[in-house]
py3Dmol code that shows the C-alpha trace and the ligand (Angstrom):
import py3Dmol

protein = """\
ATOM      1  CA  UNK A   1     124.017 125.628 100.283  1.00  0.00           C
ATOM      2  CA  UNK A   2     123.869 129.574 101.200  1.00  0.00           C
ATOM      3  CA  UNK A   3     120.290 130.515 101.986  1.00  0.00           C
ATOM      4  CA  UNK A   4     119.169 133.733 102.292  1.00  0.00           C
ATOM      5  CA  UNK A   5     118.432 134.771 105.799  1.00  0.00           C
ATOM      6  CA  UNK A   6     116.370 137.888 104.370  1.00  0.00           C
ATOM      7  CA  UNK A   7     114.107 135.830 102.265  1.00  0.00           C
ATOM      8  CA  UNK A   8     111.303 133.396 103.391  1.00  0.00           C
ATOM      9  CA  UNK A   9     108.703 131.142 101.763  1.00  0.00           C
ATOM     10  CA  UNK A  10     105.060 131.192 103.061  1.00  0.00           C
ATOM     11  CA  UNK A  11     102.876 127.790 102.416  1.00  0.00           C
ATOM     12  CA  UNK A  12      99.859 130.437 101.118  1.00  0.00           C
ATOM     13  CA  UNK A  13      96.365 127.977 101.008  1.00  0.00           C
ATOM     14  CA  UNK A  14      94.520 131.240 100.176  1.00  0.00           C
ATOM     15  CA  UNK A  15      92.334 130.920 103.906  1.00  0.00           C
ATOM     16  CA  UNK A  16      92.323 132.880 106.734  1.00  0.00           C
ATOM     17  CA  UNK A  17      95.754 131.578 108.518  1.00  0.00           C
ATOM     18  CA  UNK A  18      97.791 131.203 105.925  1.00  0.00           C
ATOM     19  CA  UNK A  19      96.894 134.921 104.538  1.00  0.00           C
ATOM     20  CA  UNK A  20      97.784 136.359 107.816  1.00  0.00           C
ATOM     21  CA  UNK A  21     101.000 133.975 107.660  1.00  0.00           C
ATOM     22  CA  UNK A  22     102.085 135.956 104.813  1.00  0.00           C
ATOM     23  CA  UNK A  23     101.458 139.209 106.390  1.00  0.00           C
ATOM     24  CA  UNK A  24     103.152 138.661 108.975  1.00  0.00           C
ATOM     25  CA  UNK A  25     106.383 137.369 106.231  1.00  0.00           C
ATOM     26  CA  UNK A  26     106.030 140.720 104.335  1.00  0.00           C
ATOM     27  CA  UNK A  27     106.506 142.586 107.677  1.00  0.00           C
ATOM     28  CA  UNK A  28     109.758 141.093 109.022  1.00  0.00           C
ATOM     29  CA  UNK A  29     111.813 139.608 105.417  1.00  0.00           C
ATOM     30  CA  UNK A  30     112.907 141.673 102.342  1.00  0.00           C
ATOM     31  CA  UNK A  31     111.603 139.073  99.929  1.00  0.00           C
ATOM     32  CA  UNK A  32     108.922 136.553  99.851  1.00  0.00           C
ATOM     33  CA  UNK A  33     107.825 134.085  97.771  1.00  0.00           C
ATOM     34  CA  UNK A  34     104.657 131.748  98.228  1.00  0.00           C
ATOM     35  CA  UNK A  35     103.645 127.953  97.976  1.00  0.00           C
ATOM     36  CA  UNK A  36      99.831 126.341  97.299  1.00  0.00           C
ATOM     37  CA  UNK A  37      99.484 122.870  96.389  1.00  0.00           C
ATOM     38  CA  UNK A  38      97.122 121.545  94.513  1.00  0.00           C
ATOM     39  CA  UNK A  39      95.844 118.065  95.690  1.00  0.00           C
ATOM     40  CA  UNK A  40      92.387 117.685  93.971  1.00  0.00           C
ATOM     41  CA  UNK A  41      90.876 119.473  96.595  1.00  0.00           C
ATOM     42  CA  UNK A  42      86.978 118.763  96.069  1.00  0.00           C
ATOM     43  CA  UNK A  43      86.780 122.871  95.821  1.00  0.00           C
ATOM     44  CA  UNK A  44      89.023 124.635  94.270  1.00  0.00           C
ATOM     45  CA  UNK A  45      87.986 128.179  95.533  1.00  0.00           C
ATOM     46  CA  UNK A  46      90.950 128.312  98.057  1.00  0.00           C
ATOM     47  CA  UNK A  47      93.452 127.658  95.249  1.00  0.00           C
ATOM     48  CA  UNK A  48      91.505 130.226  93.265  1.00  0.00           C
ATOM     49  CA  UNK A  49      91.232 132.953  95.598  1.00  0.00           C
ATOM     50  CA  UNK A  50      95.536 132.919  96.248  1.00  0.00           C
ATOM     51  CA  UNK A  51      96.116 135.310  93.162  1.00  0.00           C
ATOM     52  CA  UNK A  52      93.519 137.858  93.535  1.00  0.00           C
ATOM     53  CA  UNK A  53      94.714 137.797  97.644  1.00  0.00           C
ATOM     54  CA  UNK A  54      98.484 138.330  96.349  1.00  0.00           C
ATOM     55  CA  UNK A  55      97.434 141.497  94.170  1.00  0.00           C
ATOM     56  CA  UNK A  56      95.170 142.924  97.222  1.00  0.00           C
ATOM     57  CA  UNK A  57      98.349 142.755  99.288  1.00  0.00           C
ATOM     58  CA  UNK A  58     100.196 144.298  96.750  1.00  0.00           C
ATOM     59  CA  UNK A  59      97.789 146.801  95.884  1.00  0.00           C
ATOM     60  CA  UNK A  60      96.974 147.684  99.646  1.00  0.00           C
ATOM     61  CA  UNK A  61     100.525 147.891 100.935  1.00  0.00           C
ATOM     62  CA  UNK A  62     103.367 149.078  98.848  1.00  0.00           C
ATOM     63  CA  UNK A  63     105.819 148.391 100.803  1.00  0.00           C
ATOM     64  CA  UNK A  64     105.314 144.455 100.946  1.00  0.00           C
ATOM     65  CA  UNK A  65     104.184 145.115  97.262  1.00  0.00           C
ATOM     66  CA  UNK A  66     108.345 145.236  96.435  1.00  0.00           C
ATOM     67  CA  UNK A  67     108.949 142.160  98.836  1.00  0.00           C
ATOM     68  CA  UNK A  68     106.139 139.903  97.148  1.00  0.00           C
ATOM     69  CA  UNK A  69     107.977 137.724  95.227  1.00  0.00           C
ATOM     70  CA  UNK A  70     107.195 134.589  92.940  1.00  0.00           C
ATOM     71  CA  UNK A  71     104.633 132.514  93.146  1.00  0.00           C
ATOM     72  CA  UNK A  72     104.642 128.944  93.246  1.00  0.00           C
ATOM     73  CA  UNK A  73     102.224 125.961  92.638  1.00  0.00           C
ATOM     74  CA  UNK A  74     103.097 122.194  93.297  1.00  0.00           C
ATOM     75  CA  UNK A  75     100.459 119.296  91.590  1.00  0.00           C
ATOM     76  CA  UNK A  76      99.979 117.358  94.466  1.00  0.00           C
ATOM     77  CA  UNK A  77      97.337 115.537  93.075  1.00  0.00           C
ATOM     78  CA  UNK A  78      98.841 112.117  94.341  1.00  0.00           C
ATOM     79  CA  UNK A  79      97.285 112.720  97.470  1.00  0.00           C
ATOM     80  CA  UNK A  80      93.579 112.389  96.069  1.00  0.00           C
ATOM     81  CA  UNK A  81      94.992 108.950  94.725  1.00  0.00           C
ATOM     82  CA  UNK A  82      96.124 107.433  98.500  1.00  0.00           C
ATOM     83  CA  UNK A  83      94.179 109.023 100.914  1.00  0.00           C
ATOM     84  CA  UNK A  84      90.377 108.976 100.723  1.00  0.00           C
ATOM     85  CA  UNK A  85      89.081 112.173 103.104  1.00  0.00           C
ATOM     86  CA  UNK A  86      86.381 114.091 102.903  1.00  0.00           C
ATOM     87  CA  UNK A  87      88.816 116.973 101.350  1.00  0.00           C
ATOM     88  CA  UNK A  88      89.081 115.302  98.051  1.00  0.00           C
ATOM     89  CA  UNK A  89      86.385 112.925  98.157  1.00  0.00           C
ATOM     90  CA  UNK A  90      82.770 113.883  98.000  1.00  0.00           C
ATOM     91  CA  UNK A  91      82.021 112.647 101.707  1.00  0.00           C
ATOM     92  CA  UNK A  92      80.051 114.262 104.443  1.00  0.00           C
ATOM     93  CA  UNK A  93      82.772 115.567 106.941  1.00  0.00           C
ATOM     94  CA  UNK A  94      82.196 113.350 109.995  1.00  0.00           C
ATOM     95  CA  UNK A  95      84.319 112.723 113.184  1.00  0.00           C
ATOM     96  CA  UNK A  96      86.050 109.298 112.659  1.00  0.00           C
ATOM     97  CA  UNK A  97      86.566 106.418 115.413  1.00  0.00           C
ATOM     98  CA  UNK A  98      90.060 107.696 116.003  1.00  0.00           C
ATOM     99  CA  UNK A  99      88.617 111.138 116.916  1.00  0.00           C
ATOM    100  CA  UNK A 100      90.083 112.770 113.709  1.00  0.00           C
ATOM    101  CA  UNK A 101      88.051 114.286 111.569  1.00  0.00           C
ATOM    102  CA  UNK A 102      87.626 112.823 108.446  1.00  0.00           C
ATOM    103  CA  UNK A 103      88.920 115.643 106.535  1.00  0.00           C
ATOM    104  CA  UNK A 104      92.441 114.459 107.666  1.00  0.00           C
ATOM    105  CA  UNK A 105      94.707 113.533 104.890  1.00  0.00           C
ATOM    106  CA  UNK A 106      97.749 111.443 106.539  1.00  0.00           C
ATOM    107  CA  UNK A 107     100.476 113.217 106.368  1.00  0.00           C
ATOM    108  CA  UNK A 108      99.567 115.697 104.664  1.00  0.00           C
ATOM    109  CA  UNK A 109     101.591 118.515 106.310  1.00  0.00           C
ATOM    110  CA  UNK A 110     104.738 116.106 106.501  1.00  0.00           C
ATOM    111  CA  UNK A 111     104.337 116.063 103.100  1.00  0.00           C
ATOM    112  CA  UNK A 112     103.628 119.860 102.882  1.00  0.00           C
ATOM    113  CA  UNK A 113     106.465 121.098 104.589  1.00  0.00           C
ATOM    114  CA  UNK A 114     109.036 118.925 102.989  1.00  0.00           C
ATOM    115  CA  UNK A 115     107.896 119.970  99.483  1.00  0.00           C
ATOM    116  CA  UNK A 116     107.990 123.438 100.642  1.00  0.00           C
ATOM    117  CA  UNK A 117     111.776 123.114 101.834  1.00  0.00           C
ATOM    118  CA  UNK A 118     112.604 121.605  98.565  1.00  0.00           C
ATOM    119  CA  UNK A 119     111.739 125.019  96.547  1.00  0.00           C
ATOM    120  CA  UNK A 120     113.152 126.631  99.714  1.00  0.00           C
ATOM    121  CA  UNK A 121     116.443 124.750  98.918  1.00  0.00           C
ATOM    122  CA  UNK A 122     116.496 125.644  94.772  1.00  0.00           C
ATOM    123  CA  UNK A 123     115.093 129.288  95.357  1.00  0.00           C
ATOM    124  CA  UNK A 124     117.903 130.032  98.503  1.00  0.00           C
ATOM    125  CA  UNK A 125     115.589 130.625 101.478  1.00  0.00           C
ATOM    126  CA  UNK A 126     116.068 130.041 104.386  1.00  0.00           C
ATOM    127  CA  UNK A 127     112.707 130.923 105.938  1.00  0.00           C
ATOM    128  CA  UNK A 128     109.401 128.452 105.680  1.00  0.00           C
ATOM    129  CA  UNK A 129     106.689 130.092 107.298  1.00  0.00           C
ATOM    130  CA  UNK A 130     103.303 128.216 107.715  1.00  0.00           C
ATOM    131  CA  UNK A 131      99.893 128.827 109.424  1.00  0.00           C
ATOM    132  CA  UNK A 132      99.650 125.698 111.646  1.00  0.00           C
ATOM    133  CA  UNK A 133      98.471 125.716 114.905  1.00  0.00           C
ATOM    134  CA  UNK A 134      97.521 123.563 118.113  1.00  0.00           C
ATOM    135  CA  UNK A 135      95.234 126.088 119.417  1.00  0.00           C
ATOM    136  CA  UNK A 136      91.985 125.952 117.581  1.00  0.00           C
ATOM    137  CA  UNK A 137      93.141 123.186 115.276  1.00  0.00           C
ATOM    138  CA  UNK A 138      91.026 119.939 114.542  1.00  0.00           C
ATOM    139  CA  UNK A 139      93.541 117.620 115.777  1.00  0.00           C
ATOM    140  CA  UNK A 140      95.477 116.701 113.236  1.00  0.00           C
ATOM    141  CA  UNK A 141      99.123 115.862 114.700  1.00  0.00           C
ATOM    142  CA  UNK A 142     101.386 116.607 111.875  1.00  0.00           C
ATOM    143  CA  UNK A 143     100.108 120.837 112.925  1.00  0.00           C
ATOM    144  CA  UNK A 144     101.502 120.128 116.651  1.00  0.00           C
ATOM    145  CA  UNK A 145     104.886 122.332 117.166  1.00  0.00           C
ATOM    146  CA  UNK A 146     106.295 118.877 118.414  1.00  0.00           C
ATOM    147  CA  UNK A 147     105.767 117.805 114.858  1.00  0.00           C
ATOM    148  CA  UNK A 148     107.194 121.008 113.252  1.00  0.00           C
ATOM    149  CA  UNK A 149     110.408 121.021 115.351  1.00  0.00           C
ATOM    150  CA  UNK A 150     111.076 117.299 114.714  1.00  0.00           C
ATOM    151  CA  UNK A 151     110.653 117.832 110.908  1.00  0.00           C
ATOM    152  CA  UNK A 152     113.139 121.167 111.001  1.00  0.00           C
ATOM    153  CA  UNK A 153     115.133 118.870 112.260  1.00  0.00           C
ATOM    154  CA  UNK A 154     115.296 115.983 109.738  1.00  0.00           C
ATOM    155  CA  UNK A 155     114.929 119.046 106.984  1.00  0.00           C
ATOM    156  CA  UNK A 156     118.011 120.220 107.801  1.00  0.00           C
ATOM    157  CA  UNK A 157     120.080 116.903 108.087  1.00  0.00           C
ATOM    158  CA  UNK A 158     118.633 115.262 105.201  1.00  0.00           C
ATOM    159  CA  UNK A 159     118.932 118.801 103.039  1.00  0.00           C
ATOM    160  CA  UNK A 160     122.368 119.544 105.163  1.00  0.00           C
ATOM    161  CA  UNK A 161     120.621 123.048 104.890  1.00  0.00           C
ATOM    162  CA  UNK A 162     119.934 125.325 108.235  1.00  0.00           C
ATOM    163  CA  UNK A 163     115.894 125.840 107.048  1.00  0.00           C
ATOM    164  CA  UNK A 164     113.916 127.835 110.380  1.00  0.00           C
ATOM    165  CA  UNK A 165     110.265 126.531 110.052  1.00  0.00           C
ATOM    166  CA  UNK A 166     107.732 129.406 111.714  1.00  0.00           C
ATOM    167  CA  UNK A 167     104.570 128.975 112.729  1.00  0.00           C
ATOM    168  CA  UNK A 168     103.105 132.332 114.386  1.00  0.00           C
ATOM    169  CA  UNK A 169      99.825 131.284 114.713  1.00  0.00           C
ATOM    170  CA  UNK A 170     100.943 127.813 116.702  1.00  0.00           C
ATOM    171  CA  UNK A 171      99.750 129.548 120.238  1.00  0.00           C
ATOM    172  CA  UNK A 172      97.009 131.739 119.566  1.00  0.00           C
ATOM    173  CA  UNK A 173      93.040 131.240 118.576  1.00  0.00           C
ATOM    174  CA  UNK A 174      90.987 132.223 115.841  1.00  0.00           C
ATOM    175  CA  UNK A 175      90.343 135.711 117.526  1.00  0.00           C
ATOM    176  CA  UNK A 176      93.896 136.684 117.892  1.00  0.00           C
ATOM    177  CA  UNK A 177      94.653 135.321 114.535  1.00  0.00           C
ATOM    178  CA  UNK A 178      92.138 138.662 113.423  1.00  0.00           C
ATOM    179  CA  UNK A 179      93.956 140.437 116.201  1.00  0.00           C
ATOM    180  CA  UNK A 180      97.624 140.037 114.570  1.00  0.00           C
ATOM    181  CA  UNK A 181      95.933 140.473 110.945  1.00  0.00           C
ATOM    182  CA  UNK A 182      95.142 143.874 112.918  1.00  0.00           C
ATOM    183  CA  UNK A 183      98.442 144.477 114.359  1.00  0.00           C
ATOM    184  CA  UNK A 184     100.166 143.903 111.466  1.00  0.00           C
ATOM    185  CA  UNK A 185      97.906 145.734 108.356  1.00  0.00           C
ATOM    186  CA  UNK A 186      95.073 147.534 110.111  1.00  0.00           C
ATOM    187  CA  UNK A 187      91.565 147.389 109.392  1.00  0.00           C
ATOM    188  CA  UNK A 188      92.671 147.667 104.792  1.00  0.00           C
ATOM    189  CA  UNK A 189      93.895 144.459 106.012  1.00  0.00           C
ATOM    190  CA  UNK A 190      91.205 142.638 108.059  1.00  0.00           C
ATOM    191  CA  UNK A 191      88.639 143.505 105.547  1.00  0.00           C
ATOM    192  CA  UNK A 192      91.047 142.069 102.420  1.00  0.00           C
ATOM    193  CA  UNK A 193      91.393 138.802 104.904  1.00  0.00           C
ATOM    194  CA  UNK A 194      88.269 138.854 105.801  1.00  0.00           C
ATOM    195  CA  UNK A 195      86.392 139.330 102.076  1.00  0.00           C
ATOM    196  CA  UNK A 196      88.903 137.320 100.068  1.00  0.00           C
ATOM    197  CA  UNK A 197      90.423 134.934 102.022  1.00  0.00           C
ATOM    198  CA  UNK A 198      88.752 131.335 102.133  1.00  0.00           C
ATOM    199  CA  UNK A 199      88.052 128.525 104.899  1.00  0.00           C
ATOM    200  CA  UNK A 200      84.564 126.975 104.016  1.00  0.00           C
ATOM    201  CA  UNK A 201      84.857 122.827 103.548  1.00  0.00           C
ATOM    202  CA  UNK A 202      82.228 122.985 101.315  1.00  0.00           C
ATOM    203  CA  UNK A 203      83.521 126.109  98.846  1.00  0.00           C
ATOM    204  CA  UNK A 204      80.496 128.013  99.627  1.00  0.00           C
ATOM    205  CA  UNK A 205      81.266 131.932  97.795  1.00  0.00           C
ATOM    206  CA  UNK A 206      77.115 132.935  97.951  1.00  0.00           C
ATOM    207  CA  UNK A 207      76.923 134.856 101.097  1.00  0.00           C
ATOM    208  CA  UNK A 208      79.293 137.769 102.731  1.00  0.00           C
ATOM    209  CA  UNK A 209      78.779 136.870 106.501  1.00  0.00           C
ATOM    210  CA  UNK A 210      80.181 139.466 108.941  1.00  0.00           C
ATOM    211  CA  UNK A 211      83.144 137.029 109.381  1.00  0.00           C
ATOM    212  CA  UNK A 212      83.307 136.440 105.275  1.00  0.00           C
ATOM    213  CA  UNK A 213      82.063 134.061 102.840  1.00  0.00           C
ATOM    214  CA  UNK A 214      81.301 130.585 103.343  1.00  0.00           C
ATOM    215  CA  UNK A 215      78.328 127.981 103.944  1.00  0.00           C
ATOM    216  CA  UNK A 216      77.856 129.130 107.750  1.00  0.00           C
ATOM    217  CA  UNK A 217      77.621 125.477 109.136  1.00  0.00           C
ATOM    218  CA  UNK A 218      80.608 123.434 108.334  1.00  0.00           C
ATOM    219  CA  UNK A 219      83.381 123.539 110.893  1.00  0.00           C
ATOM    220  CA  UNK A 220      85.391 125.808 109.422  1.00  0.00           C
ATOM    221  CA  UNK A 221      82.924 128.132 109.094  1.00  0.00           C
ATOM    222  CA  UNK A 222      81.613 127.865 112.618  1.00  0.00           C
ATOM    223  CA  UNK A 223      85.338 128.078 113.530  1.00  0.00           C
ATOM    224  CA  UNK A 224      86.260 131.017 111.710  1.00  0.00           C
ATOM    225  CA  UNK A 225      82.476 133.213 112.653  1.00  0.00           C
ATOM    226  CA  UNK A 226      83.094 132.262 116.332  1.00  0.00           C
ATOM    227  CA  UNK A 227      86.484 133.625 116.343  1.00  0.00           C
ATOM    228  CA  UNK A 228      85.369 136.801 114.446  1.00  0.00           C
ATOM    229  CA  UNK A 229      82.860 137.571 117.235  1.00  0.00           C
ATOM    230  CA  UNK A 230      85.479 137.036 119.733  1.00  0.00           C
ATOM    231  CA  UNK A 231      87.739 139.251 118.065  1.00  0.00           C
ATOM    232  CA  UNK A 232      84.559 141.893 117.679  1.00  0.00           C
ATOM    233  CA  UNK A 233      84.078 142.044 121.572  1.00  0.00           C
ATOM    234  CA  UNK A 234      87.195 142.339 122.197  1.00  0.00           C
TER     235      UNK A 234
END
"""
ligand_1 = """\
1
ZN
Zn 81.455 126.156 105.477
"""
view = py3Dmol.view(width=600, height=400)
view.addModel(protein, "pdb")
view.setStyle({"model": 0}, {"cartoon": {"style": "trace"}})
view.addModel(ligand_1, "xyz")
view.setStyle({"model": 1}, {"stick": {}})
view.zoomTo()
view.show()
């Protein structure tokens, strides 16, 4: 299988990483496609948000306007069926005896990634770009780069395909995530992230905080405002 070293596939959630993720594709490849799955998330705004976020990057930047490319959804909606997390279930988030969160879904990026190389594989790419990270993250081990790097590798043997998996956000915090957003589109593209882009648990869309929209308490909100003040002193 010939893949397309120019080309690479961004896992696009519609939030705050994986908007930046795809940034930071448009600057480096010559064509890029994107990937959301739809689990039966409990709220859908994430999923609904991707489209309008693809047509403010195309209608902010030109030049990554030529280099968006297709748009893909998977049904994922087995997940709701075996895993029962406060994602898809409509559960209080709480921390569980394992020190997870109970907004982890098993496998969830396992699953993500190796969906995500499958259209990688039919479509020719040989990039898969995702916004997981072991900085900030919530503990969930299938985001660790250990995890990634292990699953490049079976990717590749069991697809006899040589797929690169990046993860530029694996390293860096919340703040710096705002601070590459920066880097890479300017302040057009900080205020597209930070108005239209999605991280709220609870799909809260009422209130424009300073750091966006969302319900202010859960802890993605309290994760994303803290690292927007960070990034505002800085
Ligand atoms: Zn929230």
């Amino acid at each position: 299988m010939s893949l397309d070293s120019n080309a690479a596939l961004v896992l696009f959630s519609g939030g705050q990483d994986s908007a930046t993720c795809l940034a930071w594709a448009l600057a480096r490849f010559g064509r890029v496609e994107t990937l959301g799955f739809d689990y039966g998330q409990r709220h859908r705004v994430e999923l609904d948000l991707r489209v309008p976020l693809r047509v403010g990057f195309a209608a902010s930047f030109p030049v990554w306007a030529e280099r968006l490319g297709e748009d893909h959804v998977i049904d994922l909606s087995v997940l709701g069926q075996i895993s029962d997390t406060s994602l898809t279930k409509d559960v209080a988030i709480a921390m569980q005896a394992n020190a997870l969160p109970n907004t982890f879904v098993p496998g969830r990026n396992l699953l993500f990634f190796t969906f995500a190389a499958a259209i990688a594989y039919r479509r020719g790419i040989k990039h898969v770009v995702a916004g997981v990270c072991e900085t900030d993250y919530s503990g969930y081990p299938d985001c660790r780069d250990d995890t990634v790097k292990a699953l490049q590798a079976a990717l590749n043997l069991g697809m006899e395909s040589r797929f690169v998996l990046h993860t530029p956000l694996m390293w860096i915090d919340k703040a710096q995530t705002w601070a590459l957003a920066q880097d890479l589109g300017g302040k057009v593209l900080v205020e597209l992230i930070r108005t239209s882009s999605h991280s709220c648990y609870h799909g809260a869309r009422e209130t424009l905080h300073d750091w966006g929209y969302g319900c202010g308490s859960c802890p993605a909100c309290e994760l994303r405002a803290n690292g927007w003040e960070k990034f505002r002193a800085a």
